[in-house]
C-alpha positions as CSV (number, residue, x, y, z in Angstrom):
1,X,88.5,76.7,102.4
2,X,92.2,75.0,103.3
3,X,94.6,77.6,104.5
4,X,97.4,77.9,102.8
5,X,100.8,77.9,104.4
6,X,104.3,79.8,104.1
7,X,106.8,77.3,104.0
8,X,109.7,77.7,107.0
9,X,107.9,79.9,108.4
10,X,108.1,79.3,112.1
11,X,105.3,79.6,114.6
12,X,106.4,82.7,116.7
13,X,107.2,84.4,113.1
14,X,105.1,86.9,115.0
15,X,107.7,88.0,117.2
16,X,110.1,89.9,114.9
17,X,107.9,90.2,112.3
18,X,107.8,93.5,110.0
19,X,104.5,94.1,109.1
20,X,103.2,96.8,106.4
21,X,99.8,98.6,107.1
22,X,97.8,99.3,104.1
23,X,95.0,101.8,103.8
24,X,92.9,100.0,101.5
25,X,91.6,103.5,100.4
26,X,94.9,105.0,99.5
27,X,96.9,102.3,98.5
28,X,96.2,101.5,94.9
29,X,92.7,102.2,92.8
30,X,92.7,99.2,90.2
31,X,89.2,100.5,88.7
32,X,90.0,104.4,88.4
33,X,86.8,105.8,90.5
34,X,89.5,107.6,92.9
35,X,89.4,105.1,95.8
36,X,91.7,102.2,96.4
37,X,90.5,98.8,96.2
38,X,91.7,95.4,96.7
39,X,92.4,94.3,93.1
40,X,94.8,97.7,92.9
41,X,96.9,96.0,96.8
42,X,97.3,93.2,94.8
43,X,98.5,94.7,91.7
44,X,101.1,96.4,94.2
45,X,102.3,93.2,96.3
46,X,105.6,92.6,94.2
47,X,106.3,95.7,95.8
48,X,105.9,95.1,98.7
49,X,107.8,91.8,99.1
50,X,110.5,93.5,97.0
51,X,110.8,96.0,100.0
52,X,111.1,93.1,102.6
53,X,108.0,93.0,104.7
54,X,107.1,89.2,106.4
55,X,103.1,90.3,106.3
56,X,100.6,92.9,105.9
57,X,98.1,94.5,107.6
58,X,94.5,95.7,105.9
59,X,92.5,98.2,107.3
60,X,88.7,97.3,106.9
61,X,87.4,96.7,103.6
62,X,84.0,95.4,104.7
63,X,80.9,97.0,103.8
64,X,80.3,100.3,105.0
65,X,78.9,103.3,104.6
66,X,82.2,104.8,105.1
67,X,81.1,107.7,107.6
68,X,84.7,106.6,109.4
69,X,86.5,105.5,106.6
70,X,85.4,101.8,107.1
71,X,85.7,101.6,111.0
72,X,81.5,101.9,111.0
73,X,80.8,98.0,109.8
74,X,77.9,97.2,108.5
75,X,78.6,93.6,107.6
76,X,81.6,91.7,109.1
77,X,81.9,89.0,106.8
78,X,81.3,91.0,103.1
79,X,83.6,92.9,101.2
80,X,82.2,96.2,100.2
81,X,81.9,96.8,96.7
82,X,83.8,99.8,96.9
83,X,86.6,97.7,97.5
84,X,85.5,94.9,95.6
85,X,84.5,91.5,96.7
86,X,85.4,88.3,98.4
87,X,86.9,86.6,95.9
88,X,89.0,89.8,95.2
89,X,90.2,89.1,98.9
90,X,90.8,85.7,98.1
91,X,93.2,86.6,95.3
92,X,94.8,89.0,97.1
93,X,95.6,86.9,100.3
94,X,96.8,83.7,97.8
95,X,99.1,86.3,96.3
96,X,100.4,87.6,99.5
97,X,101.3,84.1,100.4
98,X,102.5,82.8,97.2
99,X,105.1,86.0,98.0
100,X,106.1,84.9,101.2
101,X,104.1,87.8,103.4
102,X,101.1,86.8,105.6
103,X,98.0,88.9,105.9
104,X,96.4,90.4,108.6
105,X,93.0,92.0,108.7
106,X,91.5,94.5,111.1
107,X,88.6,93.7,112.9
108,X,86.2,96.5,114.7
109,X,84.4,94.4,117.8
110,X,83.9,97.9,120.1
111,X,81.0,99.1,117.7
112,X,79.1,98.4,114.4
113,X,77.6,100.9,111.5
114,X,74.3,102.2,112.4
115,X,72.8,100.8,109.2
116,X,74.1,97.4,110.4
117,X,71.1,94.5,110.1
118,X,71.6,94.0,114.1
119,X,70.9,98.2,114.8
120,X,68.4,98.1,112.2
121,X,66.5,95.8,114.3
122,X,66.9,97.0,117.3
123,X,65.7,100.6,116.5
124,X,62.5,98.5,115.2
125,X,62.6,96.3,118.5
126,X,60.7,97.9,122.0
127,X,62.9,98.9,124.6
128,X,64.0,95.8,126.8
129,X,63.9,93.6,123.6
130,X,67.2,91.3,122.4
131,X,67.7,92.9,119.3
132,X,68.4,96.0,121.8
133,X,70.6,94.3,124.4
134,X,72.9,94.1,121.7
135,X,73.7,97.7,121.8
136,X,74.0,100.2,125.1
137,X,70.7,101.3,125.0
138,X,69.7,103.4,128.1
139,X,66.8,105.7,129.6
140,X,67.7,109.2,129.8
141,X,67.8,111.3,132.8
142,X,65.6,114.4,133.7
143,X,62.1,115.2,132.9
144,X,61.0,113.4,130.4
145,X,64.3,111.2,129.7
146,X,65.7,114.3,127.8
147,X,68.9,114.3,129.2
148,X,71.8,111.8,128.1
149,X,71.9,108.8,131.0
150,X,75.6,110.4,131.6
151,X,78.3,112.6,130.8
152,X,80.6,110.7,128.5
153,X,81.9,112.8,125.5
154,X,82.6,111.3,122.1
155,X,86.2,110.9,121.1
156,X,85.2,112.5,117.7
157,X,84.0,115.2,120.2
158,X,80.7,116.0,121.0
159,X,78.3,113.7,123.6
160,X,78.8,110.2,123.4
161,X,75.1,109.6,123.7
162,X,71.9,110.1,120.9
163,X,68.1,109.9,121.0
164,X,66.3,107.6,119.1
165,X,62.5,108.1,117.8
166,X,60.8,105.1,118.7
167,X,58.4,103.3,116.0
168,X,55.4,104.7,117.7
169,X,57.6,108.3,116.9
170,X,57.7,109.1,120.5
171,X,61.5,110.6,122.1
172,X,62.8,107.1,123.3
173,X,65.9,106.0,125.0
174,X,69.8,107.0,124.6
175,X,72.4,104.9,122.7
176,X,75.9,105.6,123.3
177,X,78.6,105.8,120.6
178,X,82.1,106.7,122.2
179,X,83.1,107.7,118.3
180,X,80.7,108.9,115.7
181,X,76.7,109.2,115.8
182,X,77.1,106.2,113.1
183,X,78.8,103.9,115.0
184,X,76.9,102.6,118.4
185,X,78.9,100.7,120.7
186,X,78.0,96.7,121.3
187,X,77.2,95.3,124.7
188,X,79.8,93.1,125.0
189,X,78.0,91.5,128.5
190,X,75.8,90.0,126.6
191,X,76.4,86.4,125.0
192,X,74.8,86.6,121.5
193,X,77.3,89.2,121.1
194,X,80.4,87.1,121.6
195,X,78.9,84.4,120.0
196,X,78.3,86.2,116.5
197,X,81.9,87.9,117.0
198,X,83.3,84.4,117.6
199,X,81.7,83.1,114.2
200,X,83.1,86.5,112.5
201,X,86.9,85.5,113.7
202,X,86.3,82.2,112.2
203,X,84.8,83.2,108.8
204,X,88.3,84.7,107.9
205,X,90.3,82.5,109.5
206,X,89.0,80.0,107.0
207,X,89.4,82.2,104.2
208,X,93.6,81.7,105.6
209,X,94.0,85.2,107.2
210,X,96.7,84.8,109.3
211,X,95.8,87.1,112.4
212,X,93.8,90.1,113.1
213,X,94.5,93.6,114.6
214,X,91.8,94.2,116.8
215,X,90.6,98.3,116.9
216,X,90.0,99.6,120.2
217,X,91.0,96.6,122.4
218,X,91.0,98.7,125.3
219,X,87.5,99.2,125.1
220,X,84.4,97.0,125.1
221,X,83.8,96.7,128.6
222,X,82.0,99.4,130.1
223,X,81.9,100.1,134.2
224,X,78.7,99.0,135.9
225,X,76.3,101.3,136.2
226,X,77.8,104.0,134.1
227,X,79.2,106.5,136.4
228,X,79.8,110.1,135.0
229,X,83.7,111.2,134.0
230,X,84.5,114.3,135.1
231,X,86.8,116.1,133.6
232,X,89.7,115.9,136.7
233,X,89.3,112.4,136.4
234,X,89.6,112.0,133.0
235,X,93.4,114.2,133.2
236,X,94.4,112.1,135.7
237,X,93.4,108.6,133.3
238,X,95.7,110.6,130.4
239,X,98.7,110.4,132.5
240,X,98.2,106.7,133.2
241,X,97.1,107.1,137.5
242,X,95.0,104.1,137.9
243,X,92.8,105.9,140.8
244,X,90.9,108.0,137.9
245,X,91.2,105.2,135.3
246,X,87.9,105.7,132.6
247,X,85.1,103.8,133.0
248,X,84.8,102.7,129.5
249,X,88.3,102.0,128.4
250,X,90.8,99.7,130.2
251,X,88.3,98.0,131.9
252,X,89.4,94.6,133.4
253,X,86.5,92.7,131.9
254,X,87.7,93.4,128.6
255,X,90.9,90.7,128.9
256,X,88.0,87.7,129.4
257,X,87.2,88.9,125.5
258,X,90.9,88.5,124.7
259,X,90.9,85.4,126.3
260,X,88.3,83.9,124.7
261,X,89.6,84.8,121.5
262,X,92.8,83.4,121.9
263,X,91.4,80.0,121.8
264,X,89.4,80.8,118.9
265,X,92.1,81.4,116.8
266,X,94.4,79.2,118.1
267,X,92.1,76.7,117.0
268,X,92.9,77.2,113.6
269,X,96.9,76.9,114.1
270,X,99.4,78.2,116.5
271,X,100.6,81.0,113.8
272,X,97.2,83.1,114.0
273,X,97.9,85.9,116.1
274,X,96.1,89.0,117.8
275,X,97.5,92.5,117.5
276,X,96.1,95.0,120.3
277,X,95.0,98.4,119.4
278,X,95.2,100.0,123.2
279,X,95.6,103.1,124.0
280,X,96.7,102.5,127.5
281,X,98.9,103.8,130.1
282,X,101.4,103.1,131.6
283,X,103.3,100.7,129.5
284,X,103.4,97.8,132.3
285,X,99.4,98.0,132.3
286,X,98.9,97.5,128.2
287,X,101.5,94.5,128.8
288,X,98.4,93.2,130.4
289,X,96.9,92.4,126.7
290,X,99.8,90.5,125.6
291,X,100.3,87.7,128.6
292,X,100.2,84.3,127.2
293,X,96.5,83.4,126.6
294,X,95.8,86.4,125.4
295,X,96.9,88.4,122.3
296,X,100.5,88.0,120.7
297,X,101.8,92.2,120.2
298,X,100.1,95.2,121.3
299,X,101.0,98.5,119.4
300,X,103.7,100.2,121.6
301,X,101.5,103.8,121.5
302,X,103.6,104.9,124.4
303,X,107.5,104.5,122.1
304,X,105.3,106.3,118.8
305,X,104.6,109.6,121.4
306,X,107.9,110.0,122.1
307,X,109.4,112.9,121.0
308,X,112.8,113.5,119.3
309,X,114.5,113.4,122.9
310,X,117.5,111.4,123.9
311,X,116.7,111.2,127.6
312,X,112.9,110.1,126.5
313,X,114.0,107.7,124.6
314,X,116.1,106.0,126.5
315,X,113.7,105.6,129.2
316,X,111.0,104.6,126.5
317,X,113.1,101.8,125.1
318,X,114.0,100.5,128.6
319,X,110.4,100.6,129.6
320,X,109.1,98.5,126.7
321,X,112.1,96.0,127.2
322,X,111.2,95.2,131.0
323,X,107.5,96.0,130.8
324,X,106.8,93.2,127.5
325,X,109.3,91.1,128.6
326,X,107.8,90.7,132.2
327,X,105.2,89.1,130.2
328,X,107.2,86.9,127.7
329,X,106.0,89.3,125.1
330,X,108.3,90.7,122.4
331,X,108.4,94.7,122.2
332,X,106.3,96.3,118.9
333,X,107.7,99.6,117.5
334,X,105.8,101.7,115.3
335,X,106.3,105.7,114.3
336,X,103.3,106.1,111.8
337,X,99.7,104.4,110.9
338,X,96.0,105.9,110.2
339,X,95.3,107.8,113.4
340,X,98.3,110.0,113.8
341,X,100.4,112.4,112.0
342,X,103.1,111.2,110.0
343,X,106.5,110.8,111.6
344,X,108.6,112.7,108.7
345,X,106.6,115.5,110.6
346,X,105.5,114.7,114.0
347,X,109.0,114.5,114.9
348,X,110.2,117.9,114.2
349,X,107.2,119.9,115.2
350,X,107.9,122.6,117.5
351,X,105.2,122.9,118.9
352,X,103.3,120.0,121.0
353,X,101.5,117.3,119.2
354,X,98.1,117.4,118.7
355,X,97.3,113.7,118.7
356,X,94.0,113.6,117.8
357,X,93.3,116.9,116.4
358,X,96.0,116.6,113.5
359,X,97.4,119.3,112.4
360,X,96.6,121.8,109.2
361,X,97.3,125.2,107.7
362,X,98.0,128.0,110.5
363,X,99.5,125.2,112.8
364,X,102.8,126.9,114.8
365,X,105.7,125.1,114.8
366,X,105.1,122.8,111.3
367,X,108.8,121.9,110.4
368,X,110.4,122.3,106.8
369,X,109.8,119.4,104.7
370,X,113.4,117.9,104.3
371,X,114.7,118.4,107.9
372,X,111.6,116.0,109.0
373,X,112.2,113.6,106.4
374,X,115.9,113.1,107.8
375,X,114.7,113.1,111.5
376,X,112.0,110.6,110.5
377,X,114.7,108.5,108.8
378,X,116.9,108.7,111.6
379,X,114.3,107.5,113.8
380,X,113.1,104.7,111.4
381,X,117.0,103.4,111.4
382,X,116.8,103.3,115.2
383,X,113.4,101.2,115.5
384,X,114.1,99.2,112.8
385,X,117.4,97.9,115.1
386,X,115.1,97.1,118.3
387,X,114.7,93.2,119.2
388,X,110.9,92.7,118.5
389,X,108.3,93.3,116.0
390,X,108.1,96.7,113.6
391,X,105.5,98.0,112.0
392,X,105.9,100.4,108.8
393,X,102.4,102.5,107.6
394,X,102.5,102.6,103.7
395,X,104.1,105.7,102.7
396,X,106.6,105.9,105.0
397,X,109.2,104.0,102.9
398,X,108.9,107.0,100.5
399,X,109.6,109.6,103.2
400,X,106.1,111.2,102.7
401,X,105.4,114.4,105.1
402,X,101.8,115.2,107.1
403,X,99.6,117.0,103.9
404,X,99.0,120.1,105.6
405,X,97.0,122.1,102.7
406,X,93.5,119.8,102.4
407,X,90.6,122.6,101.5
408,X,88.3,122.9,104.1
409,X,85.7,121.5,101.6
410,X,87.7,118.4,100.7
411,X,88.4,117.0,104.3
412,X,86.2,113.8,105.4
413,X,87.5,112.9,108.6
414,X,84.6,112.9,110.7
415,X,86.2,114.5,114.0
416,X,86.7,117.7,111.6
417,X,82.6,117.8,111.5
418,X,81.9,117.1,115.1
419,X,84.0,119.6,115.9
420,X,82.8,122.2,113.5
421,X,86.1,122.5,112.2
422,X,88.4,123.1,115.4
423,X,89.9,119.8,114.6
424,X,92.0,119.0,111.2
425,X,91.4,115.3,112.3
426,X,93.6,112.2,110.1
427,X,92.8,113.4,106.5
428,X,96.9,114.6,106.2
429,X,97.9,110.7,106.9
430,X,95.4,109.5,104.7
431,X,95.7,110.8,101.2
432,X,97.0,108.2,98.6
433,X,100.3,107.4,97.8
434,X,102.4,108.4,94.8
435,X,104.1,105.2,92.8
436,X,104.9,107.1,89.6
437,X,106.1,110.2,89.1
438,X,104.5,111.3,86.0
439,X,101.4,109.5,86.0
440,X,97.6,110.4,87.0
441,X,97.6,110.6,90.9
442,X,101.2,109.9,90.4
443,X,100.0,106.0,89.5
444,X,97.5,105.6,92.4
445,X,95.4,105.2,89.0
446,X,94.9,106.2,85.7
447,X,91.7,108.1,85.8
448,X,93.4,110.8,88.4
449,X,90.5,110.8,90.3
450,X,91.4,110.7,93.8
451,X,89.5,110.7,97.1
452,X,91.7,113.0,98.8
453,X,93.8,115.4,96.6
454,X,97.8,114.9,96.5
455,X,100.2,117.6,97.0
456,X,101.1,119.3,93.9
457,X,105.1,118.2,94.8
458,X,104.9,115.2,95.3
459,X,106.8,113.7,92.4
460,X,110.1,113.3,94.4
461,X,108.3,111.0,96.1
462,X,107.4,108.9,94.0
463,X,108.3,104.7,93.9
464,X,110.0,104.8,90.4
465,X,111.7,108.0,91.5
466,X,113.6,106.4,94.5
467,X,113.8,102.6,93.6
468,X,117.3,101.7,92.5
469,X,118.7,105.7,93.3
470,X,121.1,105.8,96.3
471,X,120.3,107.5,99.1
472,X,116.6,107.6,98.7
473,X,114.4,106.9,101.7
474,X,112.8,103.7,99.8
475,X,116.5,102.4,99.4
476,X,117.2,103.0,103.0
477,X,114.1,101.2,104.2
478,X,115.2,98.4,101.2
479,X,118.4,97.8,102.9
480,X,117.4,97.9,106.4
481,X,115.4,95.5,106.1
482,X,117.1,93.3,104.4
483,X,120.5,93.8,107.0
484,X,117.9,93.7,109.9
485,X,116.8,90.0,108.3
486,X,120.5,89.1,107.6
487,X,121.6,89.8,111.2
488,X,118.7,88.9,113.2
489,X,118.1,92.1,114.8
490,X,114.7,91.2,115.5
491,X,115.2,87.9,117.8
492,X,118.7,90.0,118.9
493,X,120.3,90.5,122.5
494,X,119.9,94.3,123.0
495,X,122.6,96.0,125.1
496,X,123.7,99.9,125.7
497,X,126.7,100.9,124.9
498,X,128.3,104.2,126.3
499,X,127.8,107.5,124.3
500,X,128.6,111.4,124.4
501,X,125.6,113.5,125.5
502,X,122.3,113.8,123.2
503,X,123.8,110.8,121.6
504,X,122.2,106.7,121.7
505,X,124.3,103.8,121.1
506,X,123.3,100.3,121.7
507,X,124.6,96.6,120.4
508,X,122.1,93.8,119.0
509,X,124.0,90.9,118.4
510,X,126.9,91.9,115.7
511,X,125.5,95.3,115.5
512,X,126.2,98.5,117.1
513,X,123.8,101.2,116.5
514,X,124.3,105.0,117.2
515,X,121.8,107.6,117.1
516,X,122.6,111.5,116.9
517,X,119.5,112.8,118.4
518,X,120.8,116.3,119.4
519,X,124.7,115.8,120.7
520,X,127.8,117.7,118.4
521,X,128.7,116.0,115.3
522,X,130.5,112.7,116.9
523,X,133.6,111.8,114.9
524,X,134.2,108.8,113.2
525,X,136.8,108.2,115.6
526,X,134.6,107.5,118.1
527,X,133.3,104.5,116.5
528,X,134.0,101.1,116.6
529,X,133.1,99.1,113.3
530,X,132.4,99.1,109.8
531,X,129.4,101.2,108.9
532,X,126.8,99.3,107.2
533,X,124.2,101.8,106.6
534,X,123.3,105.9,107.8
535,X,120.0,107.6,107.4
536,X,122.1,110.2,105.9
537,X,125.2,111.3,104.3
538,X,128.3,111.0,106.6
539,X,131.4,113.3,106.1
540,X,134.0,112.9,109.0
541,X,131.0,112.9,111.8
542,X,128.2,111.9,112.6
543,X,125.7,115.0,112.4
544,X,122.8,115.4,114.8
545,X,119.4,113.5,113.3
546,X,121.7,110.6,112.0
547,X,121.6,107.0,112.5
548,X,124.1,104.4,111.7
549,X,124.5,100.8,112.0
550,X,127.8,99.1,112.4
551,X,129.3,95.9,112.1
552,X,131.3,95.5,115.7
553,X,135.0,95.4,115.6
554,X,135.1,92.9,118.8
């Protein structure tokens, strides 16, 4: 297949980029059975290239049996039919292009589905046997091997470790899964692993993908032997001290994978990039995955934690400055995606943020609906004025709020099972968007079927209720974007500027930016250039969770 090109469109376009996640799932449902699909993104592209984006991002659409929402593969290089098919995706990326956005796909090389063909055969394979050396297959401990070979917990929750029945129906050995039961970790020391991971990279790249965003890039490699993690050591690997750093995330070994990589997509052209998914700490170690021959942005996790804080941040935005640019590496900002609660509500919780957990009914400290949306906003008009890349999680341009109010019997995320319940897991980031306000699941379809079920209130936010009306969140992330693209905000020259206390204030190229976190309403008088756009009305002041960006008098 020949790749199909975006005309002017640099080589670096990676490096200021704006790129759109979609949630295959909840995007659009072009066949009305209640979950999104690929012939219902495509149907929704104008939109997106009306709002301004330079690409995409898909989460996975590959066949699956959707225990994790997609993340458990069971074939790399299929579409599943729940989605539709290949040449669905072909469609879809020729359309993307042919609008002037480039598409990047996620890829999932820490684990596979346990239906996959490669765990089907190694459960049918002796212990010892190839087919098992593709997985983390060990003997257990204690009489009889009936203890797990360590101590590892799952991140779902729960042990990261399960028996297996051998064919003879005998107890057998352990396989670990850091995530669900479904979703068994490769062995990424052995060969035929990278190989067959090498040949899945290039199946897409010749379909004319444009880059991939790699899940769990910190993981992979696992320490030798296995050691336990005890629970001291894995507070102290939270807070980023490298002397109790985990033994199966972070590990050096893994940036010989990223290496590796990089020359297999650069061997389809020098505009292919690799997006990191690392959770890591501190911010000068997850620079690591974006020095030259390795990947091109890694998601700046540290800058989407921070809380609604001057002081923080400050120190956040400095830190990403010196520690990505030590590296030659432009900066990524990001509020929102699939994994955490939305911004219009993380941000004004008053009580700390349960990343991981979520958050549902009976949570303390939950904000009301509009003062998040205008602290989200305000935040938004910040990151969107950063030097760097940006990345917007679909939604978020309509102001949409954490859905709190799932039924118990309705949630799927499948750290709300392994935890019997104690966590409300991802579900409230999840549910499908509203593009019309008086339509079946608000336009997601026409059946009104939908996967998750959508607030009852959410007609506000609908698409056709904010396009083209002043003031709406969609028409402040419309012109943002289009002023960020007119000034060059993204390849800018980022300086502070003085400001009164609780207040930010910064210049990138011919615009000055001031953010209201907290401070007294700052007058008008105190600034210095026309105002070119404000996350929210603006009287005589500036009020507190306000942003404004200014053309500078000098």
């Amino acid at each position: 297949m020949v790749y199909r090109t975006i005309a002017e469109s640099p080589a670096d376009w990676w490096r200021s980029a704006v790129i759109y996640q979609v949630y295959p799932r909840s995007f659009a449902d072009a066949d009305g059975d209640g979950v999104g699909d690929l012939p219902g993104i495509t149907s929704r592209l104008d939109s997106l290239a009306d709002l301004g984006v330079d690409a995409i991002w898909l989460s996975p659409f590959y066949r699956s049996p959707q225990h994790d929402a997609g993340y458990d593969v069971a074939d790399f290089c299929d579409v599943d039919p729940l989605f539709g098919t290949l040449d669905d995706f072909d469609a879809l990326c020729d359309s993307a292009h042919a609008l002037g956005m480039r598409v990047v796909v996620d890829i999932v090389p820490n684990h596979t589905s346990s239906d996959h063909a490669w765990f089907q055969a190694a459960l049918s394979a002796a212990p010892g046997s190839p087919e098992r050396a593709r997985y983390i297959f060990r003997e257990g401990k204690g009489p009889d091997g009936a203890l797990p070979p360590n101590d590892w917990q799952s991140v779902f929750g729960g042990p990261a470790w399960t028996r297996v029945t051998e064919p003879d129906g005998s107890p057998g050995q352990w396989y670990l899964h850091l995530f669900d039961i479904t979703q068994p970790d490769l062995d990424w020391t052995q060969e035929q692993v990278r190989a067959d991971l090498d040949d899945v990279l290039r199946f897409w790249l010749a379909r004319g993908v444009d880059g991939f965003r790699v899940d769990v890039a910190h993981g992979l490699v696992k320490a030798p032997g296995l050691p336990d993690y005890t629970a001291e050591e894995r507070a102290g690997a939270a807070i980023g001290d490298p002397a109790t750093s985990s033994p199966y995330f972070a590990q050096d070994g893994v940036h010989e994978i990223w290496r590796r990589w990089h020359k297999v997509v650069a061997a389809h052209g020098p505009d292919r990039i690799l997006v990191a998914e690392a959770w890591v700490q501190p911010l000068t170690r997850m620079a690591l995955w974006v020095r030259p021959d390795e990947m091109q942005q890694a998601f700046n996790f540290a800058f989407l934690m921070t809380g609604w804080d001057v002081d923080e941040m400050r120190d956040i935005i400095d830190d990403s400055m010196s520690a990505f640019g030590d590296v030659g590496a432009p900066s990524t900002w990001v509020l929102s995606n699939h994994d955490v609660v939305r911004h219009a509500t993380r941000l004004s919780l008053t009580a700390p943020n349960p990343q991981g957990h979520g958050v549902g009914p009976g949570f303390p400290g939950l904000p009301e609906v509009q003062h998040g949306v205008r602290r989200a906003r305000a935040a938004t008009l910040l990151m969107l004025a950063l030097p760097g890349g940006a990345y917007l999680y679909q939604g978020e341009e309509l102001g949409l709020p954490e859905v709190i109010d799932i039924p118990d019997s309705a949630r799927q995320d499948p750290s709300w099972f392994r935890s019997n319940g104690e966590r409300h897991g991802r579900d409230g980031c999840r549910v499908p968007i509203p593009w019309e306000s008086d339509s079946p699941a608000y336009g997601f379809n026409t059946t009104g079927v939908t996967w998750l079920p959508q607030p009852s209130d959410w007609a506000p936010f609908a698409r056709d209720a904010q396009r083209g009306h002043d003031g709406s969140t969609l028409e402040l992330y419309r012109s943002a974007l289009r002023l960020r693209a007119e000034h060059g905000l993204g390849t800018g020259t980022f300086a502070w500027s003085d400001s009164p206390a609780g207040t930010l204030a910064f210049d990138n190229g011919p615009v000055r930016v001031v953010t209201n976190v907290s401070g007294a309403p700052l007058p008008f008088t105190a600034l210095d250039g026309e105002v070119l756009l404000a996350s929210a009305p603006l009287d005589q002041d500036v009020p507190a969770d306000t942003t404004v960006w200014l053309r500078c008098a000098r």
